[in-house]
N, C-alpha and C positions, 0 to 999 in steps of 0.2 A: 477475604473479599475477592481476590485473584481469581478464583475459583466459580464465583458467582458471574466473573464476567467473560470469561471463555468462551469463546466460537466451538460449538459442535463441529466434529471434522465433516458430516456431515453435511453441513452448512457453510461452510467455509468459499465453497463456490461462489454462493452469493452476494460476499463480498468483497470477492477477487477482480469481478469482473472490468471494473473502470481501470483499473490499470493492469489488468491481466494476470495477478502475482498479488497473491495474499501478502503483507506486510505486515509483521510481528515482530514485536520484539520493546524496548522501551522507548520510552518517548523521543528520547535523542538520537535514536540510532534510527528509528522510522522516520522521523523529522526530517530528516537529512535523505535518505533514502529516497521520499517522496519527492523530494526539491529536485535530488537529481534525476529524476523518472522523467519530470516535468521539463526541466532544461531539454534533455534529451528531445524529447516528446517535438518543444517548440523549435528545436533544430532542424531535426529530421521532414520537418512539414513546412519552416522558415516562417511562422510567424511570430511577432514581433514581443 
């Protein structure tokens, strides 16, 4: 099943772009990855 869900590298730009950085990998290590993207995110810009 892994296999059926794979992003062409191809295509892989197009769902990099909201956060600039493709993110793979399993669920718990993305999870966490994205949280911290976001904290960042609302720091760097100071909203709330």
């Amino acid at each position: 099943m892994d296999k059926n869900l794979k992003i062409p590298t191809t295509e892989r730009h197009k769902f990099s772009q909201p956060l600039g950085k493709l993110i793979a990998g399993t669920r718990k290590e993305t999870i966490s990855e994205v949280e911290e993207r976001i904290r960042n995110y609302k720091k760097v810009r100071n909203v709330i």
